[in-house]
C-alpha positions as CSV (number, residue, x, y, z in Angstrom):
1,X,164.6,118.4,79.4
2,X,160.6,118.4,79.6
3,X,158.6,121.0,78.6
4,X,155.1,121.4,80.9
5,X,152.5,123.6,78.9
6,X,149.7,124.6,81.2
7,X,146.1,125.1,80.3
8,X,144.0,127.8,81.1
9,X,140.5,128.0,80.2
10,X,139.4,131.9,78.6
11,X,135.7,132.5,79.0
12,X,134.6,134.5,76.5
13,X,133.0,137.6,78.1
14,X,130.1,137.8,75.6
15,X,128.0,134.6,74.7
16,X,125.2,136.4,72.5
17,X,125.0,139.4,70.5
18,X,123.3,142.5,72.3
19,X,120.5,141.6,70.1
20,X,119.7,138.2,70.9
21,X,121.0,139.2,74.8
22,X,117.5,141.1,74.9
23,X,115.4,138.3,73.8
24,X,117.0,135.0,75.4
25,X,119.2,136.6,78.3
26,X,122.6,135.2,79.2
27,X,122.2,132.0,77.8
28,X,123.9,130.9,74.0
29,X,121.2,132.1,71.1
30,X,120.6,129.8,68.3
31,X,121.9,130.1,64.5
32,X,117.9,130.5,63.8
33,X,117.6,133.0,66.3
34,X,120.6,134.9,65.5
35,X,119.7,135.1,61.5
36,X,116.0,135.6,62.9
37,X,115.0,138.1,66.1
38,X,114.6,141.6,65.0
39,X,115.8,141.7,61.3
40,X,112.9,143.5,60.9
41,X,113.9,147.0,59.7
42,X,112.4,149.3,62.1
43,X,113.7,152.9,61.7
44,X,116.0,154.9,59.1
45,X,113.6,154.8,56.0
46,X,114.4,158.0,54.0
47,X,111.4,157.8,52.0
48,X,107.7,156.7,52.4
49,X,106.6,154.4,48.8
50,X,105.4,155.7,46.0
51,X,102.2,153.4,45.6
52,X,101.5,153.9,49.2
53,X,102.6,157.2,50.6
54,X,100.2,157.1,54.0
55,X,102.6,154.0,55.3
56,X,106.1,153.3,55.9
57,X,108.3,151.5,53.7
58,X,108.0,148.5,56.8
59,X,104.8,149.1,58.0
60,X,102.8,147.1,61.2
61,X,99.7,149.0,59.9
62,X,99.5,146.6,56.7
63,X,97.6,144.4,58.4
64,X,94.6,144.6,60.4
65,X,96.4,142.0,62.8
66,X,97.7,143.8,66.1
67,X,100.4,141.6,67.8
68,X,102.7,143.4,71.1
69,X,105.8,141.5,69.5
70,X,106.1,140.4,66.1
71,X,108.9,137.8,66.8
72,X,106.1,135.6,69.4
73,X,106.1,133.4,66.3
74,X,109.2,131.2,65.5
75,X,108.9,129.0,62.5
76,X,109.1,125.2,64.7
77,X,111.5,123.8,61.8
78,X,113.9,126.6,62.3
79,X,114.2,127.7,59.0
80,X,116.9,130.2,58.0
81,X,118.5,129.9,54.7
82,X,121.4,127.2,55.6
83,X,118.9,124.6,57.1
84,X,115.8,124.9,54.4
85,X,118.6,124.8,51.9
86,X,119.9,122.0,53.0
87,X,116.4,119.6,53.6
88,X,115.1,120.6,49.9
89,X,118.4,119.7,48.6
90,X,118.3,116.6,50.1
91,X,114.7,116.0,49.4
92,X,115.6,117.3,45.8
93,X,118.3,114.3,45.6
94,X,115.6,111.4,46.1
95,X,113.5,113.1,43.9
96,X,115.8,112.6,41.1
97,X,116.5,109.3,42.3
98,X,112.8,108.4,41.6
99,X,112.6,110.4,38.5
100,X,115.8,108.2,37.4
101,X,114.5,105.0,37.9
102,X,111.4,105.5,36.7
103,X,113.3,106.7,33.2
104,X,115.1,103.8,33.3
105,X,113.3,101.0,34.0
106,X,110.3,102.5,32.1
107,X,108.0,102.4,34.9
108,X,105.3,104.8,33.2
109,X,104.5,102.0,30.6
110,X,102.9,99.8,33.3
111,X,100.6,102.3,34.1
112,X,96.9,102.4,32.8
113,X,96.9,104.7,29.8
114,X,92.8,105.6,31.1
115,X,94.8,106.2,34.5
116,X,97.5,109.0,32.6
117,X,94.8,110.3,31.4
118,X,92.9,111.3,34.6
119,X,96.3,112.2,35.9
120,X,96.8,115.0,32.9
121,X,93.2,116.1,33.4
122,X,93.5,116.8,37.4
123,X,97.1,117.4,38.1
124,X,98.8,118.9,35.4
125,X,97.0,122.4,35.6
126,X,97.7,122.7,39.2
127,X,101.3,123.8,37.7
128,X,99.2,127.2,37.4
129,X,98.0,126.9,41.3
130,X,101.6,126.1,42.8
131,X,102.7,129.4,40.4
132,X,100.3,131.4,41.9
133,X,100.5,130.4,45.2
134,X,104.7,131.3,44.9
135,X,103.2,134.8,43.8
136,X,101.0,134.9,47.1
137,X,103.8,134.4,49.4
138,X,106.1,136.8,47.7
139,X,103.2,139.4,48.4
140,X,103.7,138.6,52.1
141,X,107.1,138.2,52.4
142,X,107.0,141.9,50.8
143,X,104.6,143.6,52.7
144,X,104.3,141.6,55.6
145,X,106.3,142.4,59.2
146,X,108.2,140.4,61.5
147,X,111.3,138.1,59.9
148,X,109.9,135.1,61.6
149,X,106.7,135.6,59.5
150,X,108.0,137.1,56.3
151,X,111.1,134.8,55.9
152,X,109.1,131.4,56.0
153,X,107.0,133.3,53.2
154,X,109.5,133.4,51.2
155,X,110.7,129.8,51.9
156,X,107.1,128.3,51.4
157,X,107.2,130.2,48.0
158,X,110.0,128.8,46.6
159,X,108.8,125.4,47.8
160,X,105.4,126.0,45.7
161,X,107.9,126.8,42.2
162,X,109.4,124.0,43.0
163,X,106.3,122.1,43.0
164,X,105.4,123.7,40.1
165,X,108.1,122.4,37.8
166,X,108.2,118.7,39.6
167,X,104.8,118.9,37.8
168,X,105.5,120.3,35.1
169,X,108.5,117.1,35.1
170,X,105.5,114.9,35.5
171,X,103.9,116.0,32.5
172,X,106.5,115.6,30.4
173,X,107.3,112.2,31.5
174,X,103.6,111.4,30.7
175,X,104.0,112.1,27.2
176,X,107.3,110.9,26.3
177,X,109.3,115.1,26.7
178,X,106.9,116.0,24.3
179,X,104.9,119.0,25.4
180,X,101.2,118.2,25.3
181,X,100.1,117.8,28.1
182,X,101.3,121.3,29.4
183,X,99.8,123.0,26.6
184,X,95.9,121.1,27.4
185,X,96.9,121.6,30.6
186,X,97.1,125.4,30.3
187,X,94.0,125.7,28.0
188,X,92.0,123.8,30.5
189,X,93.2,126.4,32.9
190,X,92.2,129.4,30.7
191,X,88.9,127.8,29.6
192,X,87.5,124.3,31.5
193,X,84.4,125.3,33.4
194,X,85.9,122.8,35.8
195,X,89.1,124.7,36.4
196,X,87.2,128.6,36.0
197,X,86.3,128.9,39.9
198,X,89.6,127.9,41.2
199,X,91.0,130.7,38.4
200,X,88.8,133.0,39.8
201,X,89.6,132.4,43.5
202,X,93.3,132.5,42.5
203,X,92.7,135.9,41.2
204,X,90.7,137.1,43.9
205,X,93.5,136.4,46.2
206,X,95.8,138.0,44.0
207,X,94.1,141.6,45.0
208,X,93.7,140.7,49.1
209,X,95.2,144.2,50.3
210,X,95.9,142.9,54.1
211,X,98.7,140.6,53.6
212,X,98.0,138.3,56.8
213,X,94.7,137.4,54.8
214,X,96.7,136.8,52.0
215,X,98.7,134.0,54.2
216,X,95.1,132.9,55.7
217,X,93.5,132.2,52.2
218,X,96.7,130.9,50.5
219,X,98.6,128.6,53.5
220,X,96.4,127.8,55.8
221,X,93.0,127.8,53.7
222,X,93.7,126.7,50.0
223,X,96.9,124.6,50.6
224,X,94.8,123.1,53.6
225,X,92.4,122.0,51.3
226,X,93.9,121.4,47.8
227,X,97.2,119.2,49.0
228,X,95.4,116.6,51.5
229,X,92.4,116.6,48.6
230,X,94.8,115.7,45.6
231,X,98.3,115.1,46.8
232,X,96.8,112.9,49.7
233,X,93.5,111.5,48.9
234,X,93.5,111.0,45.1
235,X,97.0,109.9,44.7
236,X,96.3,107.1,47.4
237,X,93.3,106.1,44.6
238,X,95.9,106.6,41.9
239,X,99.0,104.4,43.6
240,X,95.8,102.0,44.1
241,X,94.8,101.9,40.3
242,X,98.5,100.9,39.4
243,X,99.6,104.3,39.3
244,X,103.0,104.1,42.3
245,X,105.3,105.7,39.4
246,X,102.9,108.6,39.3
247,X,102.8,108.7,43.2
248,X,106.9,108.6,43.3
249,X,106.6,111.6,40.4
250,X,104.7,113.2,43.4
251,X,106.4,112.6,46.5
252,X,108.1,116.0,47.3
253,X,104.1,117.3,47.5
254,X,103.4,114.7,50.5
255,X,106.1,115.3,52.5
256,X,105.8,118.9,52.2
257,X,101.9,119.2,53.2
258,X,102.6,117.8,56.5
259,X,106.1,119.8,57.2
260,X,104.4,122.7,56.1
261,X,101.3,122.7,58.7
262,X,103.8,122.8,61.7
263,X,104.5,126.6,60.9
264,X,100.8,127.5,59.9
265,X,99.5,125.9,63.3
266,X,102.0,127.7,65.0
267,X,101.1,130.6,63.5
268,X,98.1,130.3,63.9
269,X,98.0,129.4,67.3
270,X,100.3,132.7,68.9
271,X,98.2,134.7,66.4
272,X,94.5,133.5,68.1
273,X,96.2,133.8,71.7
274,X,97.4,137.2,71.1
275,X,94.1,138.5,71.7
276,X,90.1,138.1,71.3
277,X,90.0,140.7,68.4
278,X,92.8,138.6,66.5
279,X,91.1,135.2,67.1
280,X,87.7,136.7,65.8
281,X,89.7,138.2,63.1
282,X,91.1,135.1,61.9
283,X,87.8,133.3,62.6
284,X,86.1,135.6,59.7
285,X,88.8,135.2,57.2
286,X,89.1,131.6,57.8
287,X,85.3,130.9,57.2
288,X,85.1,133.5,54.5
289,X,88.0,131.9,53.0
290,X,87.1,127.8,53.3
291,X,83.6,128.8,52.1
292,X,85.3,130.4,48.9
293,X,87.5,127.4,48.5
294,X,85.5,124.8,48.9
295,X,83.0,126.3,46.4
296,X,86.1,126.8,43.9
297,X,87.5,123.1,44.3
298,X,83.9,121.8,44.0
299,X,84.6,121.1,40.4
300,X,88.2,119.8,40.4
301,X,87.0,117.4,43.0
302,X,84.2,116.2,41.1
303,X,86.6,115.4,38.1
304,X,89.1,113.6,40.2
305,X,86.6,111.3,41.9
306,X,83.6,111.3,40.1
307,X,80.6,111.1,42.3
308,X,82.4,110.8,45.5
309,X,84.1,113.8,44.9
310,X,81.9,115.9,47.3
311,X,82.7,113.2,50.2
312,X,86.4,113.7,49.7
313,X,86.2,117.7,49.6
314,X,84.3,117.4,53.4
315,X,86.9,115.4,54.7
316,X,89.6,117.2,54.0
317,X,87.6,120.4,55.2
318,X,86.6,119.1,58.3
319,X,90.4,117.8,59.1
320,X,91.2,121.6,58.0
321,X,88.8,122.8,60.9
322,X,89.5,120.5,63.6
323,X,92.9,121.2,62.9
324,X,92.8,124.6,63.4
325,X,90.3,124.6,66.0
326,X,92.8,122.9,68.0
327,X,95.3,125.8,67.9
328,X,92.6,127.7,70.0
329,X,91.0,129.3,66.4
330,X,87.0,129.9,67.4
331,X,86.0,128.6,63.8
C-alpha cells in the first residue's frame, strides 16, 4: 500500500506589519525596519516634564531642525540591537586576541620607553574625551526624535565607553597594571594648559540645548577631527617609531572612525536636502563648531607632533569639509 501526500503551498495573507505596510508597501520589510520605522512615541503622554513643561515628553520642537518625516534617515549599517551586538562582539574578540598576545609574548618591552611616554602624554587622557562624548550621545538619544536618529545615538555611545576603557586597558598595559598612568592622565586633564581648551569645549558641549547641535559638534565635528588626527595620523607615526603593539592596543578606534562616517554622511546628507533653511542651519553649526574644535585641539596636536602639529590639524580639517561638502553641506 502507498501513501501519496500532496503539497499545497499556503500564502500567507499578510507579509508586513500594518506599520511597515505604510512605509514599504506590499513587499517583505526588513528586521532593521521592523525594529526601526515609527518607534517613535508619538501620542498618549499623560504628562508634559517637569524640567520642561512648554514641550512634550517626545517633542519635534527640540530642535531647531524641521524635517516632513523623521524616518528619511536610515542608519546605512542597519543597526538595531541584534546586528551592532553582534559586529562589536566580534570586533571585541580580536581585540582580546591582540591584547593576549601582546601579554604573552611581551610585545610592550620592544617599544621605545621615550615612545610610551609620548603615548601616556597624548592618549591616555582622551579616556576623558570618549567619556564625554558617551554622555553627548545619551543627551541625544534622550531628547532627540526619530528612532532612526536617536537609536544609532545610543549605539555610537556605547561604542565611545567602549573606547574609553580599551584605553584605559592601554594604560595599564603601559605600566605593568599599575595605575599611573591613569592617575597623570587625569591630572593632565584637570590641569595641563595643553588639555584645558579641549575641557572647555567638552563642557561647552555639555550645555548645547538643541540636541541635533549636540550630534553636529560631538559626531560629525569633534570625532571628525580628533579620531583621523590621533587614531589615524599619529598612530601611523607611532606604528612607524616601533610602536605596532601600541597600534594593535588601538585598533577597535580605526575601524570604528571609518564605520562610523557612513551614518553621519547619511545624516547629514537627507538632513541638508530636506530644505535650504536646514542646509544653512547645519552650515552655521558646522563652522561654528570646526572653528571651536580646531582652536581646542590646537594644543593636543602640538604635543603629539611637535612642530608639525598644525600641518596635521589642517589636513584632517579639510578632509572633514570636503567630506561633508560632498553630502551637499554649503560649508
Amino acid at each position: 500500500m502507498s501513501v501519496n501526500i500532496s503539497k499545497k503551498a499556503i500564502e500567507p495573507i499578510r507579509t508586513n506589519f500594518a506599520y511597515t505596510e505604510r512605509r514599504v508597501g506590499k513587499r517583505p520589510a526588513t528586521r532593521y525596519q521592523e525594529a526601526t520605522y515609527d518607534v517613535q512615541p508619538t501620542c498618549g503622554f499623560h504628562y508634559r516634564p517637569v524640567y520642561d513643561p512648554s514641550r512634550e515628553l517626545f517633542d519635534e520642537s527640540r530642535t531647531a531642525i524641521v524635517m516632513e518625516d523623521w524616518y528619511a534617515f536610515m542608519d546605512p549599517r542597519q543597526f538595531y540591537y541584534t546586528p551592532y551586538v553582534t559586529t562589536r562582539a566580534n570586533q571585541q574578540e580580536v581585540m582580546e586576541k591582540n591584547l593576549s598576545m601582546i601579554e604573552k609574548q611581551e610585545l610592550l618591552s620592544t617599544v621605545p620607553e621615550a615612545l610610551k611616554q609620548l603615548v601616556r602624554d597624548v592618549v591616555i587622557p582622551l579616556r576623558h574625551v570618549e567619556y564625554a562624548a558617551n554622555m553627548n550621545n545619551q543627551h541625544i538619544a534622550d531628547q532627540g526624535y526619530g528612532a532612526s536618529i536617536t537609536g544609532v545615538a545610543a549605539f555610537c555611545g556605547f561604542d565611545h565607553i567602549a573606547m574609553s576603557q580599551y584605553i584605559s586597558k592601554l594604560a595599564l598595559a603601559l605600566d605593568d597594571n599599575e595605575d599611573n598612568g591613569l592617575i597623570a592622565a587625569r591630572e593632565a586633564w584637570m590641569d595641563s594648559p595643553d588639555w584645558q581648551p579641549l575641557r572647555a569645549l567638552i563642557e561647552e558641549v555639555f550645555v548645547v540645548d538643541d540636541w541635533f547641535e549636540t550630534l553636529v559638534a560631538q559626531d560629525i565635528v569633534l570625532d571628525g577631527l580628533l579620531h583621523p588626527l590621533i587614531f589615524g595620523h599619529f598612530m601611523k607615526e607611532v606604528t612607524a617609531k616601533g610602536g605596532i603593539p601600541i597600534a594593535m592596543m588601538t585598533a577597535f578606534m580605526n575601524d570604528w572612525y571609518p564605520e562610523t562616517i557612513r551614518w553621519t554622511n547619511h545624516l547629514v546628507k537627507v538632513t541638508a536636502k530636506e530644505s535650504d533653511a536646514n542646509n544653512a542651519l547645519l552650515a552655521e553649526w558646522t563652522k561654528k563648531w570646526v572653528a571651536k574644535a580646531e582652536e581646542a585641539l590646537k594644543p593636543v596636536a602640538e604635543l603629539a607632533f611637535g612642530d608639525a602639529g598644525a600641518e596635521h590639524l589642517d589636513s584632517v580639517k579639510k578632509e572633514l569639509i570636503g567630506r561633508l561638502s560632498k553630502q551637499g553641506l554649503k560649508v
